[in-house]
N, C-alpha and C positions, 0 to 999 in steps of 0.2 A: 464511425465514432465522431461524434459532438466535439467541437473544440473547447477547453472551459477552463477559464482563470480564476482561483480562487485568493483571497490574501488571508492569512493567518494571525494571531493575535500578534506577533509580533510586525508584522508589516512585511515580511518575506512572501513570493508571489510564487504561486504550486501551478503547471499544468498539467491538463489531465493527458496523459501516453496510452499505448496500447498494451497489454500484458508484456511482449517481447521485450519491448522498451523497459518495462519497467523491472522485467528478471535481469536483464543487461545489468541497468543501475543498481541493484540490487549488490551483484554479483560483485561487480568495481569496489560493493561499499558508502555505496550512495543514499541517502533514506530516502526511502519510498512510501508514499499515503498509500494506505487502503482505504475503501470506503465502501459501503452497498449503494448500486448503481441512482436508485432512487431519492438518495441523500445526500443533502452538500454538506461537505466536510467544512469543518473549522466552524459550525453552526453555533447555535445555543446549548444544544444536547452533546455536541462534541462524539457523532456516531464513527469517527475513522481511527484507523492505528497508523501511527508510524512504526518502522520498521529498516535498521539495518543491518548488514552483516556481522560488522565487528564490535556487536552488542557482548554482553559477557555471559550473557544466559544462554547463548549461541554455542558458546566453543565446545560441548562435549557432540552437540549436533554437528557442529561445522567439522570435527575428528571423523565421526561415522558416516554422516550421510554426503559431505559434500556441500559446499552452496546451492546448488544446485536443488537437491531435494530438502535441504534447510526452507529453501523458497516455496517448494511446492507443498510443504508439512503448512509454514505458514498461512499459504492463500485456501488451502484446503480449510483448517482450521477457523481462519477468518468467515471463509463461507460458511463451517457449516453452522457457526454460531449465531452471523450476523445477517445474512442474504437468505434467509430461510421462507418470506411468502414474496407475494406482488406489490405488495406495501412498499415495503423497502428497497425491493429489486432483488434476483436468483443469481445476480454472481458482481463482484466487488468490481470500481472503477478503479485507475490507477493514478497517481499524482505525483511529481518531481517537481522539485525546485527550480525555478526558470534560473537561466543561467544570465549574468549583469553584463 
């Protein structure tokens, strides 16, 4: 994995993690970037989602599936919408907030 600093419109600094990493943070409640691998986030086009647990549109998921598989519906999802040729890249990178 590529190490890679992005800064967002508000001036806050994302690095790129590895999947594990970023279900960890996920899991804590942390927001996590997704992005298709081929694409910088926070661009012109704005191709990434943010994502975290104690969203509200979450809780009937977070009741049935768990965090856990809440996380895997989302990165599922996200691929199959967003990482679908070579263009853009076949599976989403991962992004967190650097810590001050």
């Amino acid at each position: 994995m590529i190490h890679m600093t992005f800064e967002d419109s508000k001036g806050r600094k994302w690095e790129r993690v590895n999947a594990t990493r970023a279900r960890n943070a996920f899991m804590r409640g942390d927001a996590v970037t997704m992005c298709p691998r081929n694409l910088r986030p926070f661009g012109f086009w704005n191709p990434q989602s943010t994502v975290t647990r104690d969203d509200e549109t979450h809780t009937w998921e977070l009741q049935h599936y768990g965090s856990a598989g809440v996380w895997e519906r989302l990165v599922n999802g996200f691929t199959a919408y967003n990482c679908t040729d070579n263009e853009t890249g076949r599976y989403p990178s991962f992004y967190l907030l650097q810590q001050a």
